[in-house]
VMD Tcl script that draws the C-alpha trace (Angstrom):
set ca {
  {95.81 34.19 282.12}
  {94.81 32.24 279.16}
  {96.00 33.93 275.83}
  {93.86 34.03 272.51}
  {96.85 32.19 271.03}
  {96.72 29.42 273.79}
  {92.87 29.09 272.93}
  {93.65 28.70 269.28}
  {95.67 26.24 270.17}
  {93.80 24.24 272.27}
  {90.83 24.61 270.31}
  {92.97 22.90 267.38}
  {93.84 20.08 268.91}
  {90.29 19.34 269.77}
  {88.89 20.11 266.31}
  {91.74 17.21 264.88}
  {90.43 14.93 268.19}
  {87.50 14.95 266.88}
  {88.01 14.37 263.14}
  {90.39 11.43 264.59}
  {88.00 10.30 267.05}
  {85.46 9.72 264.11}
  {87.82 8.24 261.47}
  {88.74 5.90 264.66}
  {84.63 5.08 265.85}
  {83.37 4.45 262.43}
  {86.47 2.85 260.33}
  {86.57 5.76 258.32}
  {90.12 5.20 256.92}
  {92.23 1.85 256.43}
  {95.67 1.00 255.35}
  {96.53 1.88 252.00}
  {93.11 3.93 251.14}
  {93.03 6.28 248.43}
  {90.54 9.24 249.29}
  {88.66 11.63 247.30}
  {87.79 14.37 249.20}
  {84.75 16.72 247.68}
  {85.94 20.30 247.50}
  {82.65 23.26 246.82}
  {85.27 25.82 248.14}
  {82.89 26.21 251.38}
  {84.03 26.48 254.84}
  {83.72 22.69 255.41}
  {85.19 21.18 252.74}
  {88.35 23.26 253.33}
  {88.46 22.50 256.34}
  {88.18 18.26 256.02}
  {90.67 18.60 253.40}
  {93.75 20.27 255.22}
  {92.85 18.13 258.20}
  {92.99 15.05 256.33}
  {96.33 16.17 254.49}
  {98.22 17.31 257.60}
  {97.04 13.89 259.10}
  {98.13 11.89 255.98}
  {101.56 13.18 256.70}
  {101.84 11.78 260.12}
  {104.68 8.84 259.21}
  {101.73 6.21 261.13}
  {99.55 7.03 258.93}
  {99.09 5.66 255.01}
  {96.49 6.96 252.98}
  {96.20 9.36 250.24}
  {94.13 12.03 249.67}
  {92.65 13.44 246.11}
  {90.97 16.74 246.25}
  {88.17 17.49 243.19}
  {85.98 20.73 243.02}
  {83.07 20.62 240.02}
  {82.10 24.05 239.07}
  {78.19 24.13 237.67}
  {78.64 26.77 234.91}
  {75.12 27.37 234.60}
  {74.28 28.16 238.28}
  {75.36 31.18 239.34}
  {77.57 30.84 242.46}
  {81.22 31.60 241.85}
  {84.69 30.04 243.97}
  {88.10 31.55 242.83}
  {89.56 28.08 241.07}
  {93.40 29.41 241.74}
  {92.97 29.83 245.56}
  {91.11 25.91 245.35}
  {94.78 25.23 243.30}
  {97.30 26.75 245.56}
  {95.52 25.57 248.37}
  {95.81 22.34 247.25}
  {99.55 23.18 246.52}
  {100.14 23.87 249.78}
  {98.89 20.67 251.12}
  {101.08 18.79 248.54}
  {97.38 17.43 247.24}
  {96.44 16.51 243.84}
  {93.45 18.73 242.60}
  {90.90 17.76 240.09}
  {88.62 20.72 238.32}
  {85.76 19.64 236.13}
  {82.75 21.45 234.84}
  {79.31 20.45 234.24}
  {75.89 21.77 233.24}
  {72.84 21.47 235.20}
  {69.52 22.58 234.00}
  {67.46 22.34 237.54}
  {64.62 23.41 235.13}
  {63.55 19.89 233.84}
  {62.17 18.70 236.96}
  {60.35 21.44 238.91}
  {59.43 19.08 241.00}
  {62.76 18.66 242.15}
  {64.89 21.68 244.23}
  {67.30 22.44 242.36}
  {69.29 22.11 245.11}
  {68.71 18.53 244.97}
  {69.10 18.12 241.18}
  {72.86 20.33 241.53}
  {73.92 18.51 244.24}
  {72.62 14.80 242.84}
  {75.07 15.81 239.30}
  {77.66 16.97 241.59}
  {78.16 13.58 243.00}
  {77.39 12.03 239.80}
  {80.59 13.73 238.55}
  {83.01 12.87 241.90}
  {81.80 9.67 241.72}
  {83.36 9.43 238.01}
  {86.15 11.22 239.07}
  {87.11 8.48 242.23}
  {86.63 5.44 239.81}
  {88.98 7.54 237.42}
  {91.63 7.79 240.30}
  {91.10 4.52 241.53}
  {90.02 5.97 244.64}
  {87.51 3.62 246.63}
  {86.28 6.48 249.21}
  {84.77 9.57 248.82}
  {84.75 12.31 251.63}
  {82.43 14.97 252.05}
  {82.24 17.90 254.17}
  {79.11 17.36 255.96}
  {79.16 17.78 260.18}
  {76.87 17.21 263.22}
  {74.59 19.96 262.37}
  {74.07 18.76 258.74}
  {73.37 15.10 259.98}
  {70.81 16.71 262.66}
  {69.20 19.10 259.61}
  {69.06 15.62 257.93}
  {66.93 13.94 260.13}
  {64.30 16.27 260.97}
  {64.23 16.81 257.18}
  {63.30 13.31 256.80}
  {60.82 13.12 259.54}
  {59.43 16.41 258.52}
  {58.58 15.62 254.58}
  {59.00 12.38 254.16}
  {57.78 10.52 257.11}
  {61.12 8.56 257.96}
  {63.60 8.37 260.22}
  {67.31 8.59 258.40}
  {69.97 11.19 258.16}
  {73.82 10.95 257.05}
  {76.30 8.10 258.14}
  {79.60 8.48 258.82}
  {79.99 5.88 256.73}
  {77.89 4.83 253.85}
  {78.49 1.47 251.92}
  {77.62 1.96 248.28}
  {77.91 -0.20 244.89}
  {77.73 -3.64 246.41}
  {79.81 -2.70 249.20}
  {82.60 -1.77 246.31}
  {83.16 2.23 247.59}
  {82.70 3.83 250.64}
  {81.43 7.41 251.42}
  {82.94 8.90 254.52}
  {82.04 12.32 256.63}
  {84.99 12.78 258.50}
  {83.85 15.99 260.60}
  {80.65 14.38 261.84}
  {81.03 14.80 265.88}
  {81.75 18.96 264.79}
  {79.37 21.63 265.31}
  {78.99 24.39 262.40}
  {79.85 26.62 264.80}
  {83.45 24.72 265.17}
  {83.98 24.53 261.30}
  {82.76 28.25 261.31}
  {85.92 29.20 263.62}
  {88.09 26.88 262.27}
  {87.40 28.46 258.97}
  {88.31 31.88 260.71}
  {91.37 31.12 262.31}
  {93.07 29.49 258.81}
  {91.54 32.20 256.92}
  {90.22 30.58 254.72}
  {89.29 32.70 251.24}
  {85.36 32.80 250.75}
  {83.33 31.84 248.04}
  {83.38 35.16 245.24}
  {79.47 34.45 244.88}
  {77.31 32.27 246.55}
  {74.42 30.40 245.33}
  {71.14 32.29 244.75}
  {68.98 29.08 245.93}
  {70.79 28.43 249.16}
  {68.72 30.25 251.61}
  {65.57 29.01 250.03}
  {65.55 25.67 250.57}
  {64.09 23.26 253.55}
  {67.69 22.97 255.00}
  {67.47 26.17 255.74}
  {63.94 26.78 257.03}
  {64.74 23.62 259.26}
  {68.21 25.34 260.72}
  {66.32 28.24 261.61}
  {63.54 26.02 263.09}
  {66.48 24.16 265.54}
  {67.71 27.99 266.52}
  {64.16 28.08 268.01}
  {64.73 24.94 269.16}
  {67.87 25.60 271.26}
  {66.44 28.71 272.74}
  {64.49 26.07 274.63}
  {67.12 23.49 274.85}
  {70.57 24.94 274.34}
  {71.78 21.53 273.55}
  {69.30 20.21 271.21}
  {71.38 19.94 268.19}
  {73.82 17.75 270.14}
  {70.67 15.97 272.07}
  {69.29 15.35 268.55}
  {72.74 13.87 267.06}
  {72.64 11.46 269.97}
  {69.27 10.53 269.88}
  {70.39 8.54 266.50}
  {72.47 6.45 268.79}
  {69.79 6.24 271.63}
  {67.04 4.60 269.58}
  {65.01 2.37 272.67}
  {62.55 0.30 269.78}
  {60.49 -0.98 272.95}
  {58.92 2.91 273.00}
  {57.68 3.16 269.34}
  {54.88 2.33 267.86}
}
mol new
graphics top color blue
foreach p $ca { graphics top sphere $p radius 0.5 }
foreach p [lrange $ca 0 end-1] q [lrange $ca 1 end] { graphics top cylinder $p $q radius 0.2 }
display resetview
């Protein structure tokens, strides 16, 4: 009989296959790389971060990681800063805090979503020229990419999602997703089984955004297909040109 602890196990050592598998697919991390790794406090950037760590310990491997979290003070979503610390502590990481201000009020045009997470980045990328780091890694898996591209097709009327790897600045830094071949649903229990603290408030405009309306739109969608989510991942690696208009 298979034990829970077994499972854990098990389950483990897949989750790290597959961060490896994608680091190894897409050139995700070279000799000598200094990596930034985006921390919101969520469930996936926790997650990318210890994996990445524990790997960067393996004596084969030689790359360091950076960890950063950037608190919006005038959004109201709330991560306890000491457990981001100690966590970091733990992992023998350096951790960056920085605050900013973002008035998602200028542009109603624009979800504020969009305008956060646009300053957000704005600020890590700061922060990874400040470090001399030439990556940056963020947090984003399958079901993100998936979200993505339906997004894309759905409002704007193209076909594009998130790379594993994205060249940016004249081909001068590199943005990785690590976690990009796991499911929420892996991150989710991977999350669980570190125990990983929660956020003390989340944000008040998360669940009314599209991402959301779409992820609820692909739970429809798998009640059809059970494996549409991964079907749709693939499909961005299955592109037959000869069948489009």
């Amino acid at each position: 009989m298979i034990t829970e602890e077994k499972r854990d196990k098990v389950f483990t050592r897949d989750f790290f296959r597959k961060v490896g598998k994608a680091i190894h697919d897409y050139h995700l991390i070279e000799d000598g790389d200094r990596i930034l790794v985006g921390v919101s406090g969520g469930k996936d950037s926790l997650a990318l971060l210890e994996v990445l760590a524990m790997r960067a310990k393996d004596p084969k491997q030689n790359y360091t990681v950076i960890a950063a979290h950037i608190a919006v003070e005038d959004v109201a979503y709330e991560v306890d800063g000491d457990y981001l610390r100690a966590f970091c502590e733990r992992l023998g990481v350096e951790y960056v805090y920085r605050t900013i201000r973002v008035d998602t009020t200028v542009n109603p045009k624009k979800p504020a979503c969009f305008v956060c997470s646009w300053h957000r980045r704005k600020m890590l990328f700061d922060i990874a020229k400040e470090y001399d780091c030439k990556k940056l890694a963020l947090g984003h898996h399958r079901d993100d990419a998936v979200e993505s591209l339906l997004m894309s097709m759905m409002f704007n009327g193209t076909i594009c999602s998130m790379p594993a790897r994205l060249e940016m600045f004249k081909n001068t830094f590199t943005l990785i997703r690590p976690l990009i071949y796991l499911s929420n649903d892996e991150t989710l229990r991977y999350a669980e089984m570190r125990q990983f603290k929660k956020q003390k408030k989340y944000c008040p405009h998360e669940k009314a955004t599209n991402r959301d309306a779409v992820s609820r739109l692909l739970d429809q969608m798998e009640m059809i297909s059970p494996h549409a989510r991964s079907n749709l991942f693939a499909a961005m690696q299955n592109i037959r040109e000869d069948y489009l208009p």
